[in-house]
C-alpha positions as CSV (number, residue, x, y, z in Angstrom):
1,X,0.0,0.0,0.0
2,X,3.0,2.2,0.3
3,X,2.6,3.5,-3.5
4,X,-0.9,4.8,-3.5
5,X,-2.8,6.0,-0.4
6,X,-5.1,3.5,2.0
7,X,-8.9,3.9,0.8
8,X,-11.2,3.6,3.7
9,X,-14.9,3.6,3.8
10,X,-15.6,4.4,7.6
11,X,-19.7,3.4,8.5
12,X,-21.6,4.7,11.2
13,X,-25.0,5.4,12.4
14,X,-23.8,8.6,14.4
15,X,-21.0,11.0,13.5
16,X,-20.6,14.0,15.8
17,X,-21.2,17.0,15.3
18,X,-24.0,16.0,13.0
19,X,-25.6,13.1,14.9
20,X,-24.8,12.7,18.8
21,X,-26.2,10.4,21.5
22,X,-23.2,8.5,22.9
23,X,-19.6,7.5,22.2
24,X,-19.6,6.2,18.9
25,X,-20.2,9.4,17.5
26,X,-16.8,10.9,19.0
27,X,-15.0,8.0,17.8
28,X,-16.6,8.4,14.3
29,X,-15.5,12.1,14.5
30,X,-11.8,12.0,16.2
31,X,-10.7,8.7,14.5
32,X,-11.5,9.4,10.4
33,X,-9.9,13.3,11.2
34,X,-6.7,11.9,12.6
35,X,-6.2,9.4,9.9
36,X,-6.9,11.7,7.2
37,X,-4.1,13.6,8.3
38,X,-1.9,10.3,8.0
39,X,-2.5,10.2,4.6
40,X,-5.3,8.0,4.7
41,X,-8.3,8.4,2.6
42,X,-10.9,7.8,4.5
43,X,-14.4,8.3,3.7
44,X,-17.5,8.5,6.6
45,X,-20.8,6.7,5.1
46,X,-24.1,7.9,8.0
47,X,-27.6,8.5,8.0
48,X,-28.7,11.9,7.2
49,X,-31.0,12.8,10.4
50,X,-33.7,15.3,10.3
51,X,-32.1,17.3,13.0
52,X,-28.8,17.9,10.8
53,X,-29.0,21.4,10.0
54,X,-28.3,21.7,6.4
55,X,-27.8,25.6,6.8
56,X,-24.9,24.9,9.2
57,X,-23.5,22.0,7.2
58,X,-23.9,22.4,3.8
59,X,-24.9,19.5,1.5
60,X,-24.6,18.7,-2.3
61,X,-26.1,15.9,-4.1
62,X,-24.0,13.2,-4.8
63,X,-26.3,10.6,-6.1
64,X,-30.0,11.1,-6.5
65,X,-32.1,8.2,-6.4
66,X,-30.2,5.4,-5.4
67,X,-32.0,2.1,-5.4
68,X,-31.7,0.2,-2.1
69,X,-33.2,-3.8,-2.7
70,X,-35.6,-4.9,0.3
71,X,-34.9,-8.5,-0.4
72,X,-38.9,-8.6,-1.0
73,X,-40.5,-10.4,-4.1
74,X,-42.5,-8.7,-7.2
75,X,-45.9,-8.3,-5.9
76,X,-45.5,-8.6,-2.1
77,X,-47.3,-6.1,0.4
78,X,-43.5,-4.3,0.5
79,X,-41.3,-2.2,-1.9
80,X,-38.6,-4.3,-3.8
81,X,-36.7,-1.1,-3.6
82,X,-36.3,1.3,-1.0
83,X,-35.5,5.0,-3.0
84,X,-32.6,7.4,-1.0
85,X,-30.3,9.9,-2.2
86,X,-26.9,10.1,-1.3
87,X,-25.4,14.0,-0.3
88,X,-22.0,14.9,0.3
89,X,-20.5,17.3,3.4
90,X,-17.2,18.4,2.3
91,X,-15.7,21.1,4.6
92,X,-11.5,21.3,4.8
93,X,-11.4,24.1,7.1
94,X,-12.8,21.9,9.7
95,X,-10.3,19.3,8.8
96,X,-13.1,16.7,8.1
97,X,-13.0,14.1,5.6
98,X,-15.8,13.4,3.1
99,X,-19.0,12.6,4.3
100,X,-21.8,10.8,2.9
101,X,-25.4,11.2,4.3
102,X,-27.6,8.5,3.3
103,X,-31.6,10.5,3.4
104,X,-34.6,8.8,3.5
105,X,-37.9,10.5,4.3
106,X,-39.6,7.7,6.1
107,X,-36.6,5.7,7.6
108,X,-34.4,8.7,8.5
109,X,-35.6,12.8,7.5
110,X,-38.4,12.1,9.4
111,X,-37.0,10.4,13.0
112,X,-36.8,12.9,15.8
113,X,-33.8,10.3,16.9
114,X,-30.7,8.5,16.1
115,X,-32.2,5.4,18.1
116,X,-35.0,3.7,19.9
117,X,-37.4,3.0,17.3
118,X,-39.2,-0.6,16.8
119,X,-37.9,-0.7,13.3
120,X,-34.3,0.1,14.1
121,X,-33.1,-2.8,12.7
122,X,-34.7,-2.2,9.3
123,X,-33.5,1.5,9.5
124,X,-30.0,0.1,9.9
125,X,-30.3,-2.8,7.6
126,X,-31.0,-0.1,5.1
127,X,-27.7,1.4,6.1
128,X,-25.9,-1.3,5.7
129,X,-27.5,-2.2,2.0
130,X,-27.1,1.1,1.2
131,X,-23.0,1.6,1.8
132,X,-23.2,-1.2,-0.4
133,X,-24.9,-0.2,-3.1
134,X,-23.2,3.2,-2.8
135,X,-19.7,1.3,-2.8
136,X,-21.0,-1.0,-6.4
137,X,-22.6,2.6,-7.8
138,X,-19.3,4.6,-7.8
139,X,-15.7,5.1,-8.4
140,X,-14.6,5.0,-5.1
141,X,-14.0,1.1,-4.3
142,X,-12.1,1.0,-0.8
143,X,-9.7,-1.3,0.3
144,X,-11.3,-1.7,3.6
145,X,-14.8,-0.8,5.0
146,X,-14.7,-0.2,8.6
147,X,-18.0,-1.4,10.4
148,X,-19.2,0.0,13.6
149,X,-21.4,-2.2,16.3
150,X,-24.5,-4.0,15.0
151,X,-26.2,-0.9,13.2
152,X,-23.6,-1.4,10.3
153,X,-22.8,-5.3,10.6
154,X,-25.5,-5.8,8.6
155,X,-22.8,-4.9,5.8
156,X,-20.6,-8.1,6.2
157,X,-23.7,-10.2,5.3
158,X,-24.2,-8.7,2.4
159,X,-21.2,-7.7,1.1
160,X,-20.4,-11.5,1.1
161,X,-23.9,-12.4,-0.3
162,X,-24.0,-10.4,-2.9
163,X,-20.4,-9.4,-4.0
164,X,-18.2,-12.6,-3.3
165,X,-18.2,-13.0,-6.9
166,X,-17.4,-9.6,-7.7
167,X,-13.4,-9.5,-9.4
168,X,-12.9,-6.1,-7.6
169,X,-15.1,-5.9,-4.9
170,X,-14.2,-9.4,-3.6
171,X,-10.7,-7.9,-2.4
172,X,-12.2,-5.4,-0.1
173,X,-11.2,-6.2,3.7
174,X,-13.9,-5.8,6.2
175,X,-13.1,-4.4,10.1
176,X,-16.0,-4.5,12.7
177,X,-15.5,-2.3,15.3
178,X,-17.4,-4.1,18.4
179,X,-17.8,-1.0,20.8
180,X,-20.3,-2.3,23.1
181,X,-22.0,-6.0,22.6
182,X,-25.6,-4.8,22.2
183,X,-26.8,-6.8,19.5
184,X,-30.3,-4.8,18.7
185,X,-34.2,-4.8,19.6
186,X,-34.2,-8.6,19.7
187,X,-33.3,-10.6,22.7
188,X,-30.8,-12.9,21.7
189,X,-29.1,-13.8,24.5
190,X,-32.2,-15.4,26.0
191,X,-34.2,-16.3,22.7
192,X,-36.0,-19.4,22.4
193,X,-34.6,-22.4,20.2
194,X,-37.3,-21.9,17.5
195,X,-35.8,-18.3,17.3
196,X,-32.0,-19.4,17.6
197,X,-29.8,-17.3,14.9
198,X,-26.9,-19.6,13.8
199,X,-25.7,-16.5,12.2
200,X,-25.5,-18.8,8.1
201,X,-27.1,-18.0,5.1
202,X,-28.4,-14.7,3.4
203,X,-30.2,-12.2,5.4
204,X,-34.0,-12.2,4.8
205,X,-36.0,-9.2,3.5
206,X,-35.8,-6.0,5.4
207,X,-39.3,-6.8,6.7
208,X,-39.8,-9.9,7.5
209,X,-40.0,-11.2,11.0
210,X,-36.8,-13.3,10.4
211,X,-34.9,-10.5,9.6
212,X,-35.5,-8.8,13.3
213,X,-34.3,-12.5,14.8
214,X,-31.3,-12.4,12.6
215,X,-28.6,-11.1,14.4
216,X,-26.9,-8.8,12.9
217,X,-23.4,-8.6,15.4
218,X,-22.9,-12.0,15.1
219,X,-23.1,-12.3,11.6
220,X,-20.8,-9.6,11.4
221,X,-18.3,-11.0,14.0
222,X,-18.4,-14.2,11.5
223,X,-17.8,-12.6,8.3
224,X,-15.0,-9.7,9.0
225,X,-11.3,-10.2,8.4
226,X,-10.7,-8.4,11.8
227,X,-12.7,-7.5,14.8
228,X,-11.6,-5.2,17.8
229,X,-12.8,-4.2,20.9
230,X,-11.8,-0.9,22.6
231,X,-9.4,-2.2,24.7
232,X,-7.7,-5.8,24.7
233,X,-8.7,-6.9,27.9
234,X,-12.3,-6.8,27.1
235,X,-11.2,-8.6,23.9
236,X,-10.1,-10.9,26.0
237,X,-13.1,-11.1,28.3
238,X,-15.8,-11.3,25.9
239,X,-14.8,-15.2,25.8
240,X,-16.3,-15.6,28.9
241,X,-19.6,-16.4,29.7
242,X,-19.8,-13.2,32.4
243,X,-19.3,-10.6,29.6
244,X,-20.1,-12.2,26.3
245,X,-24.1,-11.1,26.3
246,X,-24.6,-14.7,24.4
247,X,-21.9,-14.4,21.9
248,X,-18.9,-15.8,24.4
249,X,-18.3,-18.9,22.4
250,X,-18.4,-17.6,19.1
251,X,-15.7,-15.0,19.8
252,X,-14.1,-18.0,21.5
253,X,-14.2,-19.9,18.3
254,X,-12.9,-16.5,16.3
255,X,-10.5,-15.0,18.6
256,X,-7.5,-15.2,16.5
257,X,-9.1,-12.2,14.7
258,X,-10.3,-9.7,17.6
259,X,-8.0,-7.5,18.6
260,X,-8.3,-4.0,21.2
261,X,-7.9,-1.2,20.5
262,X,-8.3,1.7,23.6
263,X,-10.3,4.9,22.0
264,X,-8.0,8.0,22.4
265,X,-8.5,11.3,23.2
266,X,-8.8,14.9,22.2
267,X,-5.9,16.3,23.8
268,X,-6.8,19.9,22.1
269,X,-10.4,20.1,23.9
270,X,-9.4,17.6,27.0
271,X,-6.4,20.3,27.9
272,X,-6.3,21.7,31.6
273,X,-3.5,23.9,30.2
274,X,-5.7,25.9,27.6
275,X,-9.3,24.5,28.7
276,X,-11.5,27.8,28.8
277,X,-14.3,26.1,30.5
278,X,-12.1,25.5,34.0
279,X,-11.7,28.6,36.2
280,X,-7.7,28.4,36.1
281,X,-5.1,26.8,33.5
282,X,-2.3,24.5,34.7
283,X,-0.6,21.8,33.9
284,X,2.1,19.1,35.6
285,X,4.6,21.7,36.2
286,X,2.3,24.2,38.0
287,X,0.1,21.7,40.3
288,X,-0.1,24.7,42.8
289,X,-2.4,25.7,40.5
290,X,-4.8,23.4,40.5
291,X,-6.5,24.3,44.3
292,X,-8.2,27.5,42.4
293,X,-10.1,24.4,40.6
294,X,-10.9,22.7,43.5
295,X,-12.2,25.8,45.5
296,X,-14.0,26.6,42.7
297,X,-15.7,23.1,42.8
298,X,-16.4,23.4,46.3
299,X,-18.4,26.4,46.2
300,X,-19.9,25.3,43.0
301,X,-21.3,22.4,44.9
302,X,-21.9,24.1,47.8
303,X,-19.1,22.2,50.0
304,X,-16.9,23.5,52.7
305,X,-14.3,25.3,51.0
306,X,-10.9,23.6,52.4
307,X,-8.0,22.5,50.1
308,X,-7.1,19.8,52.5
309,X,-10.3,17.6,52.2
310,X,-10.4,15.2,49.2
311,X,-13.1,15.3,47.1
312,X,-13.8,12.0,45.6
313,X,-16.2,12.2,42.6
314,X,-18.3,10.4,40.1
315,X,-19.7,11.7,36.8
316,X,-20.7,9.6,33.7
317,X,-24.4,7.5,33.3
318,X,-25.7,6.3,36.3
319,X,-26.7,2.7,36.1
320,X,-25.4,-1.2,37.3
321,X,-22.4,-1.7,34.7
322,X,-21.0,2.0,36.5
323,X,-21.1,0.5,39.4
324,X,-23.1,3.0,41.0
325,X,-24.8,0.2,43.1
326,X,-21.3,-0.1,44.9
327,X,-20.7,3.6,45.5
328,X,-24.4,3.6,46.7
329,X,-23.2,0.7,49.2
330,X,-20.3,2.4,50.3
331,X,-21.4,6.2,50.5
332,X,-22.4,6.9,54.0
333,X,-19.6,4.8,55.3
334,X,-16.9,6.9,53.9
335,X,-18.7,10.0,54.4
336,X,-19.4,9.1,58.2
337,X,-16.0,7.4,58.8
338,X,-13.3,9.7,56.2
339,X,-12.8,13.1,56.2
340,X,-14.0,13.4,52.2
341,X,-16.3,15.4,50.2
342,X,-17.8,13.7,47.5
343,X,-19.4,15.4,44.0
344,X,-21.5,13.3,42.0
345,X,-23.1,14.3,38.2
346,X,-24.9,12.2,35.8
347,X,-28.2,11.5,34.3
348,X,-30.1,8.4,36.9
349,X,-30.7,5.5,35.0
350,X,-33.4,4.8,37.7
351,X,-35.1,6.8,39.9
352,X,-34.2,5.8,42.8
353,X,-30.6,6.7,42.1
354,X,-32.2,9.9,42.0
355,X,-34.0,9.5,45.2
356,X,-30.9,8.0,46.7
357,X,-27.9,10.5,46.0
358,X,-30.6,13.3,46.5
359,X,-31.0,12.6,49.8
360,X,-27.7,12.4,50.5
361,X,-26.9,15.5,49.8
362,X,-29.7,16.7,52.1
363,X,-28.4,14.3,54.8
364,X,-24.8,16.0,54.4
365,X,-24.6,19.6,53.5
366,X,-21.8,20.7,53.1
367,X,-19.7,17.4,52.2
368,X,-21.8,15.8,49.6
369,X,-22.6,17.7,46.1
370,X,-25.0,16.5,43.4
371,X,-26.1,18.1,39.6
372,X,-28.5,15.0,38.6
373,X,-28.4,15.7,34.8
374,X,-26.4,16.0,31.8
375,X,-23.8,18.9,31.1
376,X,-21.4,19.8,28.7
377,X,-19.4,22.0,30.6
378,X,-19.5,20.8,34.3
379,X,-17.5,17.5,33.6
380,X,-14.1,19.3,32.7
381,X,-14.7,22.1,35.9
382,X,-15.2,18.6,37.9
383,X,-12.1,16.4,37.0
384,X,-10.0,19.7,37.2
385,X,-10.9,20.6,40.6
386,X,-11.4,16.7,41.9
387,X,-8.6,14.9,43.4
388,X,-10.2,11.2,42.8
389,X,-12.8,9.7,40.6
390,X,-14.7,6.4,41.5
391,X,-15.6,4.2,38.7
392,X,-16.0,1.0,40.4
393,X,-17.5,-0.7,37.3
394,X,-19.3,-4.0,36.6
395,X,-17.7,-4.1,32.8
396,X,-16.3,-1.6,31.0
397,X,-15.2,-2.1,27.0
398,X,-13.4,0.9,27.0
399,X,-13.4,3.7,30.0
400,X,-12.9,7.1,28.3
401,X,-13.8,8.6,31.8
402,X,-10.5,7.6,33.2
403,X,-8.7,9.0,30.3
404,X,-9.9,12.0,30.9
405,X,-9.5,11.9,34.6
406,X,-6.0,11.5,34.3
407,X,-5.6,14.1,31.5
408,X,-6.6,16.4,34.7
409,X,-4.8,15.2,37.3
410,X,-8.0,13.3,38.7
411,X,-6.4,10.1,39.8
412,X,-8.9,7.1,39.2
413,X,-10.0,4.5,41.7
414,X,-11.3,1.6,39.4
415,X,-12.1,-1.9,39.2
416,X,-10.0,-3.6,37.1
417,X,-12.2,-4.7,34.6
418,X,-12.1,-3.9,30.3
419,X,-10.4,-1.1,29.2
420,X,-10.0,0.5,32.9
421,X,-7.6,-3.0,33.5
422,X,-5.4,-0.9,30.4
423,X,-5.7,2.1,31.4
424,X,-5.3,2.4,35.0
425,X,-2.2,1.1,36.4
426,X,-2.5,0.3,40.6
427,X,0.2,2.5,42.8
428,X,3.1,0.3,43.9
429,X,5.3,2.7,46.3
430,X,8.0,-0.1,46.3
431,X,8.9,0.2,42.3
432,X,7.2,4.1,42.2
433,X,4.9,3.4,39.4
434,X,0.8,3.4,38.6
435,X,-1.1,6.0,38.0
436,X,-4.0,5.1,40.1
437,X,-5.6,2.8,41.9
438,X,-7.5,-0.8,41.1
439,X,-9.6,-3.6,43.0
440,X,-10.9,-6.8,41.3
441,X,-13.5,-8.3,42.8
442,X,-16.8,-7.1,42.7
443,X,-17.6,-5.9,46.2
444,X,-18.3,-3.3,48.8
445,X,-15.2,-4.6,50.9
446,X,-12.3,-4.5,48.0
447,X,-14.0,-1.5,46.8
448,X,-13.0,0.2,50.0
449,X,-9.4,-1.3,50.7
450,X,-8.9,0.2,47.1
451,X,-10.4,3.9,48.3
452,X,-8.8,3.9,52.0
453,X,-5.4,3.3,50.1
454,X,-6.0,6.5,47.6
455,X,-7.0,8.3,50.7
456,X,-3.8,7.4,52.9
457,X,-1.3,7.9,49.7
458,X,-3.1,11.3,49.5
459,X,-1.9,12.5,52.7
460,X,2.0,12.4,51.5
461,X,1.7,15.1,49.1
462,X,4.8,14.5,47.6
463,X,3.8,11.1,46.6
464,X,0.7,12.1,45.6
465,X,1.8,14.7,43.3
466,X,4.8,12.3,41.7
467,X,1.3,10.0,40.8
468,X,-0.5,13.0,39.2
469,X,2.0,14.1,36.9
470,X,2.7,10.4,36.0
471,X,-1.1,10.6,35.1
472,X,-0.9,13.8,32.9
473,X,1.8,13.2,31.1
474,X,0.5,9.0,30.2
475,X,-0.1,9.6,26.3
476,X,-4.0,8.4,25.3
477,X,-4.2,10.5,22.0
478,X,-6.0,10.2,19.3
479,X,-2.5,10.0,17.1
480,X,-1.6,6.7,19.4
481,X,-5.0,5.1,18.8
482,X,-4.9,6.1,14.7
483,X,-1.3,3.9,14.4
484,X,-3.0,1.0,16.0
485,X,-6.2,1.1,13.9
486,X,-4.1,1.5,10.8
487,X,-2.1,-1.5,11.8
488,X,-5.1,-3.7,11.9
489,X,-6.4,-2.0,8.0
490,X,-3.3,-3.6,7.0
491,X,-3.4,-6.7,8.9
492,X,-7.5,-7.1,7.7
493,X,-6.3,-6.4,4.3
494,X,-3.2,-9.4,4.5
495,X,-5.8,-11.2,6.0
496,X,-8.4,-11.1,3.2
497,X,-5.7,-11.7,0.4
498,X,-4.9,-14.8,2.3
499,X,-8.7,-15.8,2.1
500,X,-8.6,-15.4,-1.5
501,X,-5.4,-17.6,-2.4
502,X,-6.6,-20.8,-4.2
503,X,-5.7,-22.9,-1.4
504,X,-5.9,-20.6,2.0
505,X,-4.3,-21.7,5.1
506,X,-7.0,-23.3,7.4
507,X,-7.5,-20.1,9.3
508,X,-8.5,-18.4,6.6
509,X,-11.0,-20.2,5.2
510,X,-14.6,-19.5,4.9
511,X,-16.5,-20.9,7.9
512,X,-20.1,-19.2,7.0
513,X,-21.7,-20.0,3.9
């Protein structure tokens, strides 16, 4: 590949800033910019929302009346087509690469959201069919399509149904990026025999019943050169039973192609050294600096205002895989027992995680501090001005949290679990190195050796502050992340020339037909 550059079509069904509900769409955004400026040309393939404002981003037609097959018969009660256009957002000020909005009217114009409908998977089996038959309707053939979660893994499936035959095509690689295991509206990991998805065979028409029960992750899993995970221990644990959501043995049976791969971050917006939306700038040179943060916190919150008193924080969604349960257990013991303050911000899952943390802010005035909803801003004035963040979490594929907690200066108190076990390395005072601090086992009691620990290293400031610098200075950008995804379009591409050889080696060869 080193005489003509990498062609990449990257598919997603969010791509910030256009369509934004959770991480996917930063990925989608950081990842295709950073490559693009490695020479790579990558390409992003999305829905076209009706809440993208066309006057802000600025659309031209690229194709107009593509043709979409439905997989339904001549004189069914469905279309045998499905009509969209195809519209282009090119804008190099912004540094963006090409992007291509798929609209339809019924399945996309018209949805007040990105998710959450009962025909999601025919909204994003129309995704999928429709990269395709963008891909076969234009010049632009890519040497790898990059899949994201089970919106787009529709894709594999087709691409092998309906273009193994294809003399160009055929030698496009496939990577499906698996960045949580949900798997769609359909339960699969409890679905009755009758309903079981062996994951062979051509996917049925966009409306039948069938197609809903085929699962669309699993199919992808099967048919891509490479899969990763963002980060490799959850690559790792998604072979066991605990963590697999139903799919354990299959990546069990596939796992010499699954890789991880930690998501990065933006070190130009996540900067405590230029960050406009923290009260004072500093970085690991001026830690002095920081207490202005953490005063400001404390009155922001309404806590005692005393640079001596640890605040220990939580922000992020608030439900079981976050481990809020365990905070929930441990709470008023810390707060009766340590001399903490404790800040917590997020959106309930429940409501009586509302009830709960609400009432302990009532119960402790002054110590415990509480904004139950979303917000932009408030995260970076929180990790700038916290000393520790709890993320005690049941799983965790990747753990951007912690990265950014450690951009800051916020040193982390984690289980060791997914991409936390790779990005959070436990303090050993003997050898002088970690960055944080970790516990294992599920529970209220290793939960608390692992806080007590944080709290007694934090009253030896020196130590302390030789473990915040190590913390600000550990390299999680984007430009790390973009190498390692590279790596694996090159390895997916060696991997599907090796599929094509007339005799391939055994690990190569087709196991889904």
């Amino acid at each position: 590949m080193a005489d003509k550059a990498l062609k990449v079509l990257f598919v997603s069904a969010e791509v910030a800033p256009f369509s934004s509900v959770g991480g996917l769409s930063q990925v989608s955004y950081f990842l295709p910019r950073t490559l693009a400026k490695t020479g790579v040309d990558i390409r992003i393939f999305t829905p076209k929302y009706g809440t993208i404002n066309e006057s802000k981003f600025p659309v031209r037609m690229e194709i107009e009346g593509l043709r979409i097959p439905t997989g339904e018969i001549e004189n069914s009660d469905h279309p045998t087509d499905l009509v969209a256009n195809v519209k282009t957002f090119r804008e190099k000020k912004m540094g963006f690469p090409p992007v291509y909005f798929l609209e339809n009217q019924e399945y996309f114009e018209k949805r007040a959201n990105v998710y959450g409908y009962s025909d999601d998977h025919i909204r994003f089996g129309l995704l999928s069919r429709g990269a395709l038959e963008f891909i076969r309707s234009q010049n632009f053939i890519p040497d790898l399509v990059h899949l994201n979660d089970w919106h787009t893994a529709y894709f594999a499936n087709y691409f092998q149904d309906y273009c193994s035959d294809d003399p160009i095509l055929k030698k496009t690689a496939i990577l499906l990026s698996v960045h949580n295991l949900f798997q769609g509206n359909f339960d699969f990991e409890h679905a009755k025999d009758l309903d079981f998805d062996d994951g062979k065979g051509k996917l049925a028409s966009l409306y039948s019943e069938r197609f809903l029960k085929q699962n669309a992750l699993k199919r992808g899993v099967m048919r891509a050169d490479v899969v990763n995970t963002v980060s490799e221990t959850y690559a790792s644990e998604i072979i066991l039973d605990e963590y697999g959501k139903g799919l354990h043995n299959l990546f069990k049976e596939v796992r010499g192609k699954v890789f991880g791969v930690l998501n990065g971050l933006d070190y130009k917006d996540f900067n405590p050294q230029t960050d406009k939306l923290i009260r004072r700038n500093y970085n690991y040179r001026n830690l002095n600096l920081r207490s202005e943060n953490k005063a400001d916190l404390q009155k922001q919150f309404n806590l005692t205002i005393d640079p001596a008193i640890p605040i220990l924080c939580f922000w992020g969604r608030m439900d079981t895989q976050k481990g809020i349960d365990l905070i929930m257990d441990t709470a008023v013991f810390i707060l009766d027992e340590m001399n903490i303050q404790l800040v917590v911000m997020g959106q309930p899952g429940e409501d009586r995680y509302r009830q709960f943390f609400t009432e302990l802010e009532k119960n402790y005035p002054g110590q415990v501090g509480t904004h139950l909803m979303s917000d932009f801003a408030l995260p970076h004035r929180i990790v700038s001005g916290a000393d520790m963040l709890l993320m005690p979490s049941k799983y965790e594929p990747g753990g951007i949290v912690a990265v950014e907690a450690l951009r800051y200066g916020c040193i982390p108190i984690v289980r060791s679990t997914g991409g936390l076990a790779d990005i959070v390395i436990n303090f050993d005072p003997a050898k002088n190195i970690g960055n944080g601090f970790t516990f294992k086992k599920y529970t209220r009691e290793n939960f608390l050796v692992a806080i007590v620990r944080a709290l007694e290293t934090y009253k030896n400031s020196v130590t302390w502050n030789r473990i915040v610098k190590r913390a600000m200075q550990a390299d999680f950008s984007w430009n790390k992340s973009a190498q390692s995804y590279l790596d694996l379009y090159n390895r997916a591409i060696e991997f599907r020339r090796e599929k094509l050889q007339p005799n391939p080696p055994m690990a190569f060869k087709q196991t889904v037909s």
